[in-house]
C-alpha atoms as a printed R data frame, in Angstrom:
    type eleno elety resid chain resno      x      y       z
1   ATOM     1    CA   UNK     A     1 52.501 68.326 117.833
2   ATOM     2    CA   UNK     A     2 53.676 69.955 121.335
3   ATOM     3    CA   UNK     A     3 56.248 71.496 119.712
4   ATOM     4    CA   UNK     A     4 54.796 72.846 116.760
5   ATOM     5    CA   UNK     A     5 52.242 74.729 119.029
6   ATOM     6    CA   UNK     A     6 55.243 76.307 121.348
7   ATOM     7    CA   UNK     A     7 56.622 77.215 118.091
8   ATOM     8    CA   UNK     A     8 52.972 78.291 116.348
9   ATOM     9    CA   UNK     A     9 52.361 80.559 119.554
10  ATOM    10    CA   UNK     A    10 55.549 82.476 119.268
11  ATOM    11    CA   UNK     A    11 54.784 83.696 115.622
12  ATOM    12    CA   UNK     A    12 56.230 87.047 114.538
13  ATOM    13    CA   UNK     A    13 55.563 88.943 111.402
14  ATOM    14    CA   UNK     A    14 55.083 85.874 109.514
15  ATOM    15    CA   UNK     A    15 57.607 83.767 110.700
16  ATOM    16    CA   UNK     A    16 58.151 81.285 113.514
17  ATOM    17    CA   UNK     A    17 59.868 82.392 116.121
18  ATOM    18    CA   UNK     A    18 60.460 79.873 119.653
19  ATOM    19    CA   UNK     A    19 58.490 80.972 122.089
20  ATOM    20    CA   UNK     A    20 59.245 82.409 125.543
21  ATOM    21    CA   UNK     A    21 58.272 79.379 127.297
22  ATOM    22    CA   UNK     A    22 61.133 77.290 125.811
23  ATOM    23    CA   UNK     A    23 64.481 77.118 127.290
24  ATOM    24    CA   UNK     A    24 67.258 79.468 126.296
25  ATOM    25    CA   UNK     A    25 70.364 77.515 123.922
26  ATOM    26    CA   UNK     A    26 72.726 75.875 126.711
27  ATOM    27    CA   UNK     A    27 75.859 77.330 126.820
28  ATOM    28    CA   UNK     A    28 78.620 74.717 125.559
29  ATOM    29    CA   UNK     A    29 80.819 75.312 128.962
30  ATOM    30    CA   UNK     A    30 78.108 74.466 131.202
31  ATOM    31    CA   UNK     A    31 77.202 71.655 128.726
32  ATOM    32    CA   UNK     A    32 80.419 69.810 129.101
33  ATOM    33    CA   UNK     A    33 80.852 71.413 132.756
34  ATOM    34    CA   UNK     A    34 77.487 69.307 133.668
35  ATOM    35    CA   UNK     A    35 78.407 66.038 131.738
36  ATOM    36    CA   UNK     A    36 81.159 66.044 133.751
37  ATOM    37    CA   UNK     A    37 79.750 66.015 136.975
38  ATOM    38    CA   UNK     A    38 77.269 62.927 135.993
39  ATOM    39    CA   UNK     A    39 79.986 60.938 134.958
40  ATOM    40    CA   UNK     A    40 81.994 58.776 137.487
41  ATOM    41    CA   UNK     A    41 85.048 59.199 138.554
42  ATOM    42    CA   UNK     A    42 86.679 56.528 137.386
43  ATOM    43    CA   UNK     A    43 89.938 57.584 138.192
44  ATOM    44    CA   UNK     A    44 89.165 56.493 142.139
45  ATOM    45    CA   UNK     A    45 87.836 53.152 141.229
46  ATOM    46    CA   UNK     A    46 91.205 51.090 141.767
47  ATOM    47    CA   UNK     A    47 92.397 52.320 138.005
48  ATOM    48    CA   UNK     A    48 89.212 50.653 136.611
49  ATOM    49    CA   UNK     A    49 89.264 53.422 133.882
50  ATOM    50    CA   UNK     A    50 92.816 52.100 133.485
51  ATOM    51    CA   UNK     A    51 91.901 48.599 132.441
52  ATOM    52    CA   UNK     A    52 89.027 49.374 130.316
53  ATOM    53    CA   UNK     A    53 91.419 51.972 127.963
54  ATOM    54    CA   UNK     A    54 94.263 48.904 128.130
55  ATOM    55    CA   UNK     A    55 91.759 46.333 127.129
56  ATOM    56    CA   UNK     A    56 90.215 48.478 124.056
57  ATOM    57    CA   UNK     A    57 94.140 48.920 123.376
58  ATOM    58    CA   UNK     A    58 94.498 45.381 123.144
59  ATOM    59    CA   UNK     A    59 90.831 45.074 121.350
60  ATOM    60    CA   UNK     A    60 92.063 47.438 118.965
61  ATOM    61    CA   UNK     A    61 95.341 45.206 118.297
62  ATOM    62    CA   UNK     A    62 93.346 42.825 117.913
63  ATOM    63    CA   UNK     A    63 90.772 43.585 115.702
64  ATOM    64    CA   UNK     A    64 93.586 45.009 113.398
65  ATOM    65    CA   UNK     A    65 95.150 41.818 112.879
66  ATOM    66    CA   UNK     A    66 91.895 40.346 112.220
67  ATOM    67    CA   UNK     A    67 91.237 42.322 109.158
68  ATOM    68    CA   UNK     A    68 94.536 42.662 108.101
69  ATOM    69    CA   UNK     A    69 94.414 38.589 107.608
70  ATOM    70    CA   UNK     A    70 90.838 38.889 105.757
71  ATOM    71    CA   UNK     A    71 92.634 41.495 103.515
72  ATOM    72    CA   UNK     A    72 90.094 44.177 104.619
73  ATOM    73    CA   UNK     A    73 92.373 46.374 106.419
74  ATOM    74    CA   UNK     A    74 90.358 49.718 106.379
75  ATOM    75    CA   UNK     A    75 87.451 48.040 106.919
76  ATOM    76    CA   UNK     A    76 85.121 49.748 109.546
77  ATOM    77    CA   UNK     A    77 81.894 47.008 109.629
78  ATOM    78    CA   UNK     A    78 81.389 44.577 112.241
79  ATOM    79    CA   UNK     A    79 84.292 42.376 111.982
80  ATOM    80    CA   UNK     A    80 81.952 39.703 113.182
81  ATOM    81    CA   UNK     A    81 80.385 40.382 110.222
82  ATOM    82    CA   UNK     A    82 83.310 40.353 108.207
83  ATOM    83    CA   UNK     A    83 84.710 37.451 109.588
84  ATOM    84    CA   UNK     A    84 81.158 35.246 109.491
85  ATOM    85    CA   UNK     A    85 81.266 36.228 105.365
86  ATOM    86    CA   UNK     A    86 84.763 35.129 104.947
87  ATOM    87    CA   UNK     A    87 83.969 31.649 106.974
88  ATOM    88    CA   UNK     A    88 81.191 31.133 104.772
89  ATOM    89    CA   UNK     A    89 83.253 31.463 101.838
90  ATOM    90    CA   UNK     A    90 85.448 29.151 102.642
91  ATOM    91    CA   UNK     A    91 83.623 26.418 103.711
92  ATOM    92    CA   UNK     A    92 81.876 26.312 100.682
93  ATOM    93    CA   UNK     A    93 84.514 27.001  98.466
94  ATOM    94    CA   UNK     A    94 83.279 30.281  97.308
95  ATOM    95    CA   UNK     A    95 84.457 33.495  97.160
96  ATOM    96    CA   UNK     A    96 83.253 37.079  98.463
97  ATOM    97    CA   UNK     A    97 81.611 39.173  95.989
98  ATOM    98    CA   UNK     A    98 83.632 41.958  94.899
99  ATOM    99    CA   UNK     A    99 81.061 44.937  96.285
100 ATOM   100    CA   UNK     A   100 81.100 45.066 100.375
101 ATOM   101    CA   UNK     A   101 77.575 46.335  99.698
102 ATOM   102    CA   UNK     A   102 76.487 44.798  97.154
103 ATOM   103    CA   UNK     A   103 72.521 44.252  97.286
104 ATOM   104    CA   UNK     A   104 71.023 40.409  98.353
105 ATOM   105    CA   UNK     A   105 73.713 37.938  99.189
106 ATOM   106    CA   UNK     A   106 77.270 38.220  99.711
107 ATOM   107    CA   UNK     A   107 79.241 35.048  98.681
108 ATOM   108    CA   UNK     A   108 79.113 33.377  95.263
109 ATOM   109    CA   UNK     A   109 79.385 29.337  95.820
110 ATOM   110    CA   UNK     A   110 81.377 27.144  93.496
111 ATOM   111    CA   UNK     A   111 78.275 26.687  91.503
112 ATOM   112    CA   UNK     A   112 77.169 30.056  90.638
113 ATOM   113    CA   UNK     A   113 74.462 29.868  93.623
114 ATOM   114    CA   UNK     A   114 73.761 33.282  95.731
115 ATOM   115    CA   UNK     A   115 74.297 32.879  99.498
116 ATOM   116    CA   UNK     A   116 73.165 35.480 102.193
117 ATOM   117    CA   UNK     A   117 75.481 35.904 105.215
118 ATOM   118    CA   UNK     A   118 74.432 36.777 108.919
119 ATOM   119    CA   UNK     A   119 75.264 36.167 112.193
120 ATOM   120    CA   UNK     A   120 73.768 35.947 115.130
121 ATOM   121    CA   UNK     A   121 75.594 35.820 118.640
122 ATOM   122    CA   UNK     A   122 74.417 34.771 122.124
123 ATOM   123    CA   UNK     A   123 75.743 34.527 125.366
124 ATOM   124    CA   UNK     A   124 76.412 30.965 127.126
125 ATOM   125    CA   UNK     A   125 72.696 30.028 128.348
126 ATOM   126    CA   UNK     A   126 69.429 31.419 127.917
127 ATOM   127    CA   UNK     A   127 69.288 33.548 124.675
128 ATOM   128    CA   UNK     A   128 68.975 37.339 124.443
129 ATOM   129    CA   UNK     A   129 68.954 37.453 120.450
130 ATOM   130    CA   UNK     A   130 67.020 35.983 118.267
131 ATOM   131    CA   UNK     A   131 67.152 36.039 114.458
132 ATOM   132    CA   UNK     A   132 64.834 35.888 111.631
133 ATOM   133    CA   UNK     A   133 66.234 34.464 107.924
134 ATOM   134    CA   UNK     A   134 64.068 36.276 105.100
135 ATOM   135    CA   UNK     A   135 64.785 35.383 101.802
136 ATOM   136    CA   UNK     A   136 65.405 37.750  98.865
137 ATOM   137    CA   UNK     A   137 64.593 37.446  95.260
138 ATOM   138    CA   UNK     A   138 68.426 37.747  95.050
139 ATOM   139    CA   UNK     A   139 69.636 34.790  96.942
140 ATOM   140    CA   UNK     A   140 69.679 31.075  96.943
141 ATOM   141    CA   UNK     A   141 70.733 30.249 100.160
142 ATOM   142    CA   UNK     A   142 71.025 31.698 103.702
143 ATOM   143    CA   UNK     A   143 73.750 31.312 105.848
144 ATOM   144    CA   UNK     A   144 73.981 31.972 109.404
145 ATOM   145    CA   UNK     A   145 76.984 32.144 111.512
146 ATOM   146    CA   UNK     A   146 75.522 30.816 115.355
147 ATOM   147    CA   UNK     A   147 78.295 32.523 118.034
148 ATOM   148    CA   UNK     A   148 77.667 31.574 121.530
149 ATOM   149    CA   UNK     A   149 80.066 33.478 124.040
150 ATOM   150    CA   UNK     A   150 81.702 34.626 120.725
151 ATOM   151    CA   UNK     A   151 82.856 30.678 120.154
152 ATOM   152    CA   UNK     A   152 81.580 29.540 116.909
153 ATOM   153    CA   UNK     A   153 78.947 26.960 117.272
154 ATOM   154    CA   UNK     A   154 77.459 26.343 113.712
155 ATOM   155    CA   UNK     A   155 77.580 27.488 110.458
156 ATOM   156    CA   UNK     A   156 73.837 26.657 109.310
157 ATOM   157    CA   UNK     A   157 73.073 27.152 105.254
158 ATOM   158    CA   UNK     A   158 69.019 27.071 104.308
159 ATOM   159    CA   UNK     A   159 68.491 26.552 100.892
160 ATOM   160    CA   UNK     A   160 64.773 29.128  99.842
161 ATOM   161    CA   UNK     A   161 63.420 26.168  97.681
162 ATOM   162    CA   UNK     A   162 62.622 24.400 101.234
163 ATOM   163    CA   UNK     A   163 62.501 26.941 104.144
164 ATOM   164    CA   UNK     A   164 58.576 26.397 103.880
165 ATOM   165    CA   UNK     A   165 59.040 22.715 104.558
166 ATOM   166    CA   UNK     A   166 61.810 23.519 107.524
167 ATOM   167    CA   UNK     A   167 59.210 25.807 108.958
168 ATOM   168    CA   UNK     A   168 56.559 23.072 109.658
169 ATOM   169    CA   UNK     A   169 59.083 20.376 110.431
170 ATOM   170    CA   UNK     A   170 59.922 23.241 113.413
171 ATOM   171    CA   UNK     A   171 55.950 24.091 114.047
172 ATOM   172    CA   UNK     A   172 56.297 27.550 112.960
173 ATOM   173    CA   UNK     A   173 53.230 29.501 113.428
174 ATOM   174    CA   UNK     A   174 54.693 33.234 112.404
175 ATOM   175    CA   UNK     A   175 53.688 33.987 108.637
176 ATOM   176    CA   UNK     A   176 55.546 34.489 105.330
177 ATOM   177    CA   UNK     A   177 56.685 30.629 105.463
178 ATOM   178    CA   UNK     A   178 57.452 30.238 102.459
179 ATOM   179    CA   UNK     A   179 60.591 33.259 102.351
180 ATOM   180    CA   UNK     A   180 61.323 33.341 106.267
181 ATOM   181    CA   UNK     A   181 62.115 31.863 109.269
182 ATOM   182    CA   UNK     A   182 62.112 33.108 112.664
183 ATOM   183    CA   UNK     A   183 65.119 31.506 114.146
184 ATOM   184    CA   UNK     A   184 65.036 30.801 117.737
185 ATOM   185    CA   UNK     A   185 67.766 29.038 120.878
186 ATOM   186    CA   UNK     A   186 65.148 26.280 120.836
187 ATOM   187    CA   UNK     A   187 64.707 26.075 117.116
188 ATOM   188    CA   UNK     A   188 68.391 26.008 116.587
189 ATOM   189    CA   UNK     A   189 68.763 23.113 119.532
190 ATOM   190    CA   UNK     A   190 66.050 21.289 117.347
191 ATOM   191    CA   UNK     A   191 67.973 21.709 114.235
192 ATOM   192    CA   UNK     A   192 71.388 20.481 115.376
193 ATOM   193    CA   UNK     A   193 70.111 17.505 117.707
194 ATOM   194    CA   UNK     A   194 68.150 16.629 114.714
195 ATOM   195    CA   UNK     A   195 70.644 17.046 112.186
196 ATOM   196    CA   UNK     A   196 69.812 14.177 109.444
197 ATOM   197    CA   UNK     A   197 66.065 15.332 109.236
198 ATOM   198    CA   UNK     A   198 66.942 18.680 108.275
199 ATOM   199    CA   UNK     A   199 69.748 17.288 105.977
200 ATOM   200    CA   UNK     A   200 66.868 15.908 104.230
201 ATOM   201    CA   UNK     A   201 65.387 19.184 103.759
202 ATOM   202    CA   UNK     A   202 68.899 20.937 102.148
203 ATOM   203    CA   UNK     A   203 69.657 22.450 105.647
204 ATOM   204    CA   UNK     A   204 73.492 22.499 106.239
205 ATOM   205    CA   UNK     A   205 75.994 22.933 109.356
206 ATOM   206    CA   UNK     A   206 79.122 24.037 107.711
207 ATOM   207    CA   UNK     A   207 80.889 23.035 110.668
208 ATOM   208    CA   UNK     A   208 79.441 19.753 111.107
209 ATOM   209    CA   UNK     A   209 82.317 18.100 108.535
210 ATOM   210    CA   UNK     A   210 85.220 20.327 109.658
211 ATOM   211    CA   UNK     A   211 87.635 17.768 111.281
212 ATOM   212    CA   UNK     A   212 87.805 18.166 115.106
């Protein structure tokens, strides 16, 4: 609304013109002149800037080769992302569905059911994400790929029939029960020290089997 009146009090034969009080276009030179002074010069900092541009070279390497062995080579998502969909797959015995955006879920399990991938990833500790699982009319099951200091701790599957009845054996109190859960560090704690009780409920960790 502000700046609709600076531009409203500036009007000219019909046609809205910027008025005198705004500031003139900056001129690009003095654009990048003052971006350069606020940034720091990292050049004098022990060749920090040095390590960070060899680091994102060997991030980039990295990364590459990543892709390259999920067969997504000019892929330009979150490999996380990509990754946590191809881990799914597997486990299950699945198989990615052909569209990289296709709407609702993105693996197909050996059974024709419609699984949702996510991730969510942590540091070591206290949590700074949290993550909440909504179900779609499109999917069956939810799966969510748990990275803590980017080491993979589970690989938890909810089936929709029974996220209600997860949500009160957690003592939910948010709303929508019945299609969502809000996912916290102690929620997730709960779930894995209480493995077989969730079992009961068709809650999965993928992982869980995997030999050590």
């Amino acid at each position: 609304m502000h700046e609709l009146k600076k531009w409203a009090k500036g009007r000219v034969g019909g046609e809205l013109q910027p008025c005198r009080c705004m500031k003139s276009p900056i001129n690009p030179m003095h654009r990048q002149h003052s971006l350069q002074m606020n940034l720091p010069n990292l050049n004098t900092q022990n060749g920090y800037s040095d390590q960070i541009i060899a680091a994102y070279k060997q991030y980039r390497i990295a990364r590459l080769d990543l892709l390259a062995h999920l067969e997504l080579p000019s892929s330009n998502r979150d490999p996380l992302a990509e990754f946590s969909e191809w881990l799914v797959a597997f486990l299950v015995g699945g198989s990615l569905v052909n569209s990289r955006v296709q709407k609702g879920y993105d693996v197909i399990g050996p059974e024709g059911e419609t699984i949702q991938v996510k991730y969510l990833a942590n540091p070591k500790g206290k949590w700074v994400n949290e993550h909440r699982i909504y179900f779609s009319q499109e999917m069956d099951l939810y799966a969510l790929v748990i990275f803590v200091d980017l080491e993979i701790a589970a690989a938890l599957i909810f089936p929709k029939t029974s996220i209600g009845q997860v949500c009160q054996a957690l003592r939910k109190r948010h709303p929508d029960q019945d299609v969502s859960l809000q996912l916290t560090q102690r929620d997730f704690n709960y779930i894995t020290d209480n493995l077989q009780l969730f079992e009961a409920l068709g809650v999965t960790d993928l992982l869980f089997w995997l030999p050590p």
